[in-house]
C-alpha positions in Angstrom: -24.3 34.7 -6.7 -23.0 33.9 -10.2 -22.0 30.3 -11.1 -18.1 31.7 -11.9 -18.2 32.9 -8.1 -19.1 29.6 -6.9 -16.5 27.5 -9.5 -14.2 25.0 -7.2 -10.9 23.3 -7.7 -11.4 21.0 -10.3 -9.9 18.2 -8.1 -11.8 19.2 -5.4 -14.7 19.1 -7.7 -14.5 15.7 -9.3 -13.6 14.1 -5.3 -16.3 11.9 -3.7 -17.5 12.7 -0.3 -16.6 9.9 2.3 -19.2 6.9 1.8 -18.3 6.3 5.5 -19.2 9.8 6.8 -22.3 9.6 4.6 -23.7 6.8 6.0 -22.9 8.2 9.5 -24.9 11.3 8.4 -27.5 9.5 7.4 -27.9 7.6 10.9 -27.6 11.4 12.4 -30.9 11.9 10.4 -32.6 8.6 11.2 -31.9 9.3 15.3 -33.1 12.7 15.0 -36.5 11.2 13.5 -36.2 8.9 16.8 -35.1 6.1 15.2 -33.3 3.7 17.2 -30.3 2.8 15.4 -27.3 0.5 15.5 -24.3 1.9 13.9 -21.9 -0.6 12.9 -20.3 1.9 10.2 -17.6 4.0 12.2 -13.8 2.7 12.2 -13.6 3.5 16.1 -13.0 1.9 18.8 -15.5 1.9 21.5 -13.1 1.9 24.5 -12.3 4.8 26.3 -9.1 5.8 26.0 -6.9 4.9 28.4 -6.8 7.0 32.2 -3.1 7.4 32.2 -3.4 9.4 29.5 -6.3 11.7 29.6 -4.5 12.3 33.3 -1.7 13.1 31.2 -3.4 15.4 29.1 -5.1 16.9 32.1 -1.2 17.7 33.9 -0.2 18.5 30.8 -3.0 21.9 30.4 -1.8 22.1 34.5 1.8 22.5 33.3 1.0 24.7 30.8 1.9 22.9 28.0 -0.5 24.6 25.6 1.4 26.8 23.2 2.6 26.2 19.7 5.2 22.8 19.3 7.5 22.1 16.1 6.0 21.7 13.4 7.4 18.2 13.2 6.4 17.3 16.9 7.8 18.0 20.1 11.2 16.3 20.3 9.9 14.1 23.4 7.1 12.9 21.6 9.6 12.2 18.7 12.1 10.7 20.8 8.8 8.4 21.9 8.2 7.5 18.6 11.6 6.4 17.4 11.7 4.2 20.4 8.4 3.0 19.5 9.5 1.9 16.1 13.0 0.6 17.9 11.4 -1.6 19.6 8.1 -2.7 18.2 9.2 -2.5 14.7 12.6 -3.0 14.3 13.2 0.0 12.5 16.6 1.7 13.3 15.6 5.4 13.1 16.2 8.3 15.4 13.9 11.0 16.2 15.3 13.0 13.1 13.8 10.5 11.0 10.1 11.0 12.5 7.4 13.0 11.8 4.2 14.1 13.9 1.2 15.0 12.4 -2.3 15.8 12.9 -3.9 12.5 12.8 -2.9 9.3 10.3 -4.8 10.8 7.2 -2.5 13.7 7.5 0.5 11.6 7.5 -0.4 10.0 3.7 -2.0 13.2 2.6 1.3 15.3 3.4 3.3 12.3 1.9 0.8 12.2 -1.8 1.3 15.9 -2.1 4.5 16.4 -1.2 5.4 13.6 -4.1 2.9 13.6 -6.7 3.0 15.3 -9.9 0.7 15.1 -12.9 0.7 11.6 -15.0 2.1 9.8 -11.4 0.2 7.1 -10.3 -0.3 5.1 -7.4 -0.7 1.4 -7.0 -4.1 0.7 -4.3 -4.9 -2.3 -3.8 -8.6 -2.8 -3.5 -10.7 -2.7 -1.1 -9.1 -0.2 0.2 -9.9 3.0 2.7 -12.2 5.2 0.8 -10.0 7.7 1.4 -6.8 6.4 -0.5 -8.0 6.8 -4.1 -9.4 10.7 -3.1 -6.3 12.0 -1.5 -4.3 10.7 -4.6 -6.6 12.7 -7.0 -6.4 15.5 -4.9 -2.8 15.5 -4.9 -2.6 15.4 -8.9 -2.2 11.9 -8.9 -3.9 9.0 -10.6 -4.8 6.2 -8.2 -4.3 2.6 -10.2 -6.8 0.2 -8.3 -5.8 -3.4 -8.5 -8.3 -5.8 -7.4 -7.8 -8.3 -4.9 -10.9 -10.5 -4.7 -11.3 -13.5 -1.6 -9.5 -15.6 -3.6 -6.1 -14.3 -3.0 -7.7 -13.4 0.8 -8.3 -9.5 -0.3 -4.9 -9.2 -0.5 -2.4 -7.9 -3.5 0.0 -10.9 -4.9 3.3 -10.7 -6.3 2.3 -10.7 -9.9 -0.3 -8.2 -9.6 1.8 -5.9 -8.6 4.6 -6.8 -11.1 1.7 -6.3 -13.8 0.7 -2.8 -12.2 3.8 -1.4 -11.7 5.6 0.9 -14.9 7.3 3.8 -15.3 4.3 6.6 -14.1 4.4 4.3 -10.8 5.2 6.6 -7.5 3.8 5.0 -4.5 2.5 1.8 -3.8 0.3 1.4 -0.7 0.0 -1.2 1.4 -2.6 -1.2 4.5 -2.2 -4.6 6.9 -4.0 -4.9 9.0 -6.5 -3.5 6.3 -9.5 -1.6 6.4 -12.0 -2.3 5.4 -11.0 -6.4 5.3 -9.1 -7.2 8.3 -6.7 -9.2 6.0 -2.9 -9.2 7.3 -0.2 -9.3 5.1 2.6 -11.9 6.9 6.1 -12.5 6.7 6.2 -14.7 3.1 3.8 -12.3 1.6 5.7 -9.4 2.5 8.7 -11.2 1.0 7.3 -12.3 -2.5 6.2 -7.8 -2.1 9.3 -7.5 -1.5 11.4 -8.6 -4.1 9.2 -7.3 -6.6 9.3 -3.9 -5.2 13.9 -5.1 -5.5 13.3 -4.8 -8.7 11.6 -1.5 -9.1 13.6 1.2 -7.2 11.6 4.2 -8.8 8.6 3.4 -6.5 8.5 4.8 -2.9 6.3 2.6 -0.7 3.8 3.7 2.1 3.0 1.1 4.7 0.3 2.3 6.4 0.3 0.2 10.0 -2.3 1.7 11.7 -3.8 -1.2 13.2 -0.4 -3.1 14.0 -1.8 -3.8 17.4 -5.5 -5.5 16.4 -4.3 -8.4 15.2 -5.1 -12.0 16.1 -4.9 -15.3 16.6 -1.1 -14.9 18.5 0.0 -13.6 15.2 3.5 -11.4 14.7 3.1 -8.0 13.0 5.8 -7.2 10.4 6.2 -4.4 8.6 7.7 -4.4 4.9 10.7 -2.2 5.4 11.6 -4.6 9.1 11.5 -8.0 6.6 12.9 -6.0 4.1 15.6 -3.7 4.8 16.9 -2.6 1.3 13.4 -1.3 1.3 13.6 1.0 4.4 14.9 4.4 1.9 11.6 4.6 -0.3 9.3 3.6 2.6 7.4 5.7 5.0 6.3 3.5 7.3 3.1 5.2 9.3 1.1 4.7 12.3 -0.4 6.7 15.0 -2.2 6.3 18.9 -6.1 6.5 17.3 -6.6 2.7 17.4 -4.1 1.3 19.5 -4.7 3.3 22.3 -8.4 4.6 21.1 -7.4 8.0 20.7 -9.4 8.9 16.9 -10.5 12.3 18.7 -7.0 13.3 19.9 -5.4 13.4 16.3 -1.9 12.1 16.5 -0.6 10.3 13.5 3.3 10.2 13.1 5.9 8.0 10.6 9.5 7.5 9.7 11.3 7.2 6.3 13.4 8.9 4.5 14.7 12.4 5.9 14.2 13.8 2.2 10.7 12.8 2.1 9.7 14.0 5.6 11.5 17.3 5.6 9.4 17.4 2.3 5.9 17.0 4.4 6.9 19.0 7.5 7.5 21.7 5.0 4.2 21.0 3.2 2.4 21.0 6.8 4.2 24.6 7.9 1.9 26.2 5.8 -0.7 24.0 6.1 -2.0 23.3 10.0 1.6 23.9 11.7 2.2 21.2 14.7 -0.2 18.8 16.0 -2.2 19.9 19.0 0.6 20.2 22.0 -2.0 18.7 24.6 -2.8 16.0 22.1 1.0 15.6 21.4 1.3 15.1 25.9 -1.2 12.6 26.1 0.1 10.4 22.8 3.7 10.6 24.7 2.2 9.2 27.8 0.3 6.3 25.5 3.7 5.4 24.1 5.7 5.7 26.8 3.3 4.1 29.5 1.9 0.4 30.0 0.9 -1.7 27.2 -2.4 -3.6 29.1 -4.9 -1.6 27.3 -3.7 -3.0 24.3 -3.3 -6.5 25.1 -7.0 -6.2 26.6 -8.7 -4.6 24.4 -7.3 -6.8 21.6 -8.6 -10.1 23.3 -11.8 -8.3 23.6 -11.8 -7.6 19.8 -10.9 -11.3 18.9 -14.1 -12.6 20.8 -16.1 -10.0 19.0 -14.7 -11.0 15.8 -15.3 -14.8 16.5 -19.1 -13.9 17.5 -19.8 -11.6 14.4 -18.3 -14.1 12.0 -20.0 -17.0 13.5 -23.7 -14.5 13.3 -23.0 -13.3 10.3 -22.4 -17.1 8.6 -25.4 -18.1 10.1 -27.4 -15.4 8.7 -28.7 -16.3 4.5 -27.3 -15.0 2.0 -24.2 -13.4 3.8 -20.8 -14.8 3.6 -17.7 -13.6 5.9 -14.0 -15.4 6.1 -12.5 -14.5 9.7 -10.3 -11.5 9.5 -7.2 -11.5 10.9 -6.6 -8.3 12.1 -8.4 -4.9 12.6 -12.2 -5.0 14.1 -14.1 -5.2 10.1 -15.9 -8.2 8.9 -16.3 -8.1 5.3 -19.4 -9.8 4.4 -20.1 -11.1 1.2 -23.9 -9.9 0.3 -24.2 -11.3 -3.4 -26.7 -14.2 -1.9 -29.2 -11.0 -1.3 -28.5 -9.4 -4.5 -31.9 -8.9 -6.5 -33.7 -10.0 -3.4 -36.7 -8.2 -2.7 -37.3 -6.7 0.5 -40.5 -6.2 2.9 -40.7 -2.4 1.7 -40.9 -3.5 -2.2 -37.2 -2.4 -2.6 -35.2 -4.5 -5.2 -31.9 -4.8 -4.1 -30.2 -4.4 -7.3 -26.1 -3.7 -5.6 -24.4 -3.8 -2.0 -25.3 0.0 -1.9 -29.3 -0.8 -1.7 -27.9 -3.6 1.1 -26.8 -1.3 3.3 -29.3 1.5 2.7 -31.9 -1.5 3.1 -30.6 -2.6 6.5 -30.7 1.0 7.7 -34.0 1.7 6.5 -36.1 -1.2 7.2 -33.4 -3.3 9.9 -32.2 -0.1 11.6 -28.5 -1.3 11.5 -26.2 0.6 9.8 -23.4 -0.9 7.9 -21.2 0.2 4.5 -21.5 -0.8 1.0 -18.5 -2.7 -0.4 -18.1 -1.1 -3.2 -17.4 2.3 -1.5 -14.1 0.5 -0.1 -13.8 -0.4 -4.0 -15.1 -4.3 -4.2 -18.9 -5.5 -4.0 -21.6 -6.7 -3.3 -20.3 -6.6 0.5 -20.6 -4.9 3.1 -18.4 -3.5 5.7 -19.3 -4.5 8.9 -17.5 -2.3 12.6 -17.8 -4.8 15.5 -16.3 -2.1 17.7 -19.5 -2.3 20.1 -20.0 -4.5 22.9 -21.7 -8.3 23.0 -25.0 -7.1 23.7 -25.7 -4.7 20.4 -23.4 -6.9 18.4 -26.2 -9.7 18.9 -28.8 -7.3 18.5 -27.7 -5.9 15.3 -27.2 -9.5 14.2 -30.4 -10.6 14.9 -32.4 -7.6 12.8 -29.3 -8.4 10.2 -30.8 -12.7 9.7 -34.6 -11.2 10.4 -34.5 -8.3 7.1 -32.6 -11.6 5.3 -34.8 -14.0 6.0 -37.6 -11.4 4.7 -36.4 -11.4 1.4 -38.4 -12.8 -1.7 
């Protein structure tokens, strides 16, 4: 086969596979060898999802609800998700101003290339997802990273983003609770965003609220376009059932905003995957419709986990973590271990030989910093019960304390 037969997209060429997904691979390879490993590297939760609404999903292939839906969503399921951002949001939007898609990354992907042209840019604060800066360059976009380091709590300030902004600006986007930091962005901050943003009216805005439910401490969620108003015609404000209800395998992502923009993306997804799976689409009606107890349980759950890992990890040399406030991430510092030697003769030179480190010799998998675009730390999922979580602390402060 010639090389001009095998020649790719050049965007699709220059993108960077997942450094979640590879790490995940690599503990695929590791268990296979019959390794016994820890994985606290997947952005899941570990609950199963709730029994209303797999029973949901069950009546629903009983009721024959299996054929093709909208493309936008099934207008119930719409309905659902207006009321949703009604009443948990604030947001005065009918089902006409919603869209359904197949999971939450196909929510911002469908926005970026429904919106992007060459030479426009978008403002991502970092660290961010690892998948923000890909999608943009996918889409023909150029992603402008500005760094927010622990000492504005990982997250962007006013006058960065006055300094970022200019006329090639399109999006900004702004992830609270945040992976991979747990930092929340609260009612001031959004403000002081705000009236910046006032001030700009050729930037659109995606707020992407996907963990608006894991969040801490009896703190209130608020979303930028619900403290801000004006706001509310550039934003698309997304969410979706994968971490509130701990549905990631069912795929349901949905958003509101402007009708201009989504009638832009539902046309974008018509020839792209269609509607979102109709079971799928039954069982994420019966999450948002149905009790709220999973969610109020499984966040007190989370907080406990979050108050045991930051407590281990502090204890542990070499690693510093603040407390998140949201999310289930503790972002560790690792510069304490940085050019460290450890038991195996490796010189741990960046946050990537950390974590490849703590897999190899610790058998605890974990993600570099600097794949979520800010090292040395490392990304640490406590979505696993007490037991493991102390385990894999405990091979975590035994591979530290082996340094040299």
């Amino acid at each position: 086969m010639t090389a001009d037969i095998q020649r790719l997209n050049q965007r699709l060429a220059d993108a960077q596979p997942s450094a979640t997904y590879r790490i995940i691979d690599r503990v695929a390879e590791r268990r296979a060898q019959g390794a016994k490993i820890i994985s606290l590297c997947a952005g899941e939760p570990d609950f199963d999802t709730p029994k209303h609404v797999r029973e949901a999903a069950i009546q629903a292939i009983e009721n024959g609800h299996t054929r093709y839906t909208q493309v936008a969503g099934a207008r119930s399921l719409r309905e659902a998700v207006a009321a949703k951002f009604r009443r948990e949001n604030g947001l005065d939007v009918t089902w006409q101003d919603t869209l359904v898609c197949n999971g939450g990354k196909q929510v911002i992907y469908n926005a970026l290339a429904a919106t992007l042209n060459e030479g426009d840019q978008v403002i991502v604060p970092a660290p961010y997802w690892v998948s923000y800066p890909e999608m943009v360059q996918l889409c023909g976009g150029e992603a402008r990273i500005v760094t927010c380091d622990a000492g504005t709590g990982f997250k962007l300030t006013p006058a960065a983003l006055a300094e970022a902004i200019n006329p090639q600006t399109r999006w900004l986007i702004l992830n609270s609770p945040s992976n991979p930091t747990g930092a929340v962005y609260f009612r001031d901050e959004l403000h002081a965003l705000a009236e910046i943003l006032l001030a700009h009216p050729h930037v659109l805005i995606l707020a992407d609220d996907i963990y608006e439910h894991l969040i801490f401490d009896d703190q209130v969620f608020l979303t930028l376009a619900q403290v801000e108003p004006r706001l509310a015609p550039r934003t698309l404000t997304m969410n979706g059932v994968s971490k509130a209800y701990a549905m990631t395998g069912w795929r349901i992502g949905f958003a509101t905003g402007p009708r201009w923009l989504l009638e832009a993306m539902e046309k974008l997804q018509g020839q792209q995957t269609s509607g979102a799976s109709s079971i799928s689409q039954q069982a994420a009606l019966a999450a948002l419709e149905g009790p709220k107890d999973f969610i109020l349980e499984s966040r007190a759950v989370f907080q406990k986990r979050r108050d045991l890992m930051v407590a281990l990890l502090n204890d542990t040399p070499g690693l510093e973590c603040v407390s998140p406030a949201g999310a289930f991430y503790a972002f560790a510092s690792c510069a304490g271990l940085i050019g460290r030697t450890s038991p195996s003769g490796r010189v741990l030179q960046t946050d990537e030989d950390v974590a490849h480190a703590l897999l190899d010799e610790a058998n605890v998998a974990v993600v570099q910093g600097s794949a979520f675009g800010l090292g040395p730390y490392i990304r640490i999922a406590y979505a696993l019960d007490d037991a493991s979580l102390r385990q894999a602390c405990e091979a975590i402060r035994a591979f530290c304390t082996s340094l040299r």
